[in-house]
C-alpha positions, 0 to 999 in steps of 0.5 A: 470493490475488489474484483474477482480476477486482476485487471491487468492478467486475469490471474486469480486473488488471494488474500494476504499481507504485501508491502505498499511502496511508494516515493515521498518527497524523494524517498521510498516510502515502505509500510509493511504487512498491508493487508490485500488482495494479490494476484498470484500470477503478477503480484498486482495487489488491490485494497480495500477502500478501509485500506485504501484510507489508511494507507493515503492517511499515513502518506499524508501524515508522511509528508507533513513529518518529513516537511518537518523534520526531514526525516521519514516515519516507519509504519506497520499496516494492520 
């Protein structure tokens, strides 16, 4: 569920694209225009569960394709 406000500066959420970033087997991981909820006052960005699956998808299809091959895959989220 997607609050109303954010949880961290009660700012307000709009709804727009962001990037999701993480680190992968030593490596920054960057799949851009990931759909979110973003706050406007800190940048704090909330997903929606549909996304949330997606996103913890291609991470995992992440580490197995780096195990494999020692390189990372590039993703646009849509």
């Amino acid at each position: 569920m997607i609050p109303d406000r954010c949880t961290f500066c009660k700012g307000r959420l709009e709804e727009r694209k962001t990037e999701f970033i993480a680190w992968a087997g030593g490596e920054v991981v960057v799949i851009k225009d990931v759909p979110a909820y973003v706050c406007e006052q800190c940048g704090e960005a909330y997903y929606t569960p549909e996304i949330s699956q997606r996103i913890d998808g291609f991470m995992r299809d992440v580490h197995q394709k780096s195990s494999a091959s020692g390189r990372f895959p590039q993703a646009t989220c849509h």
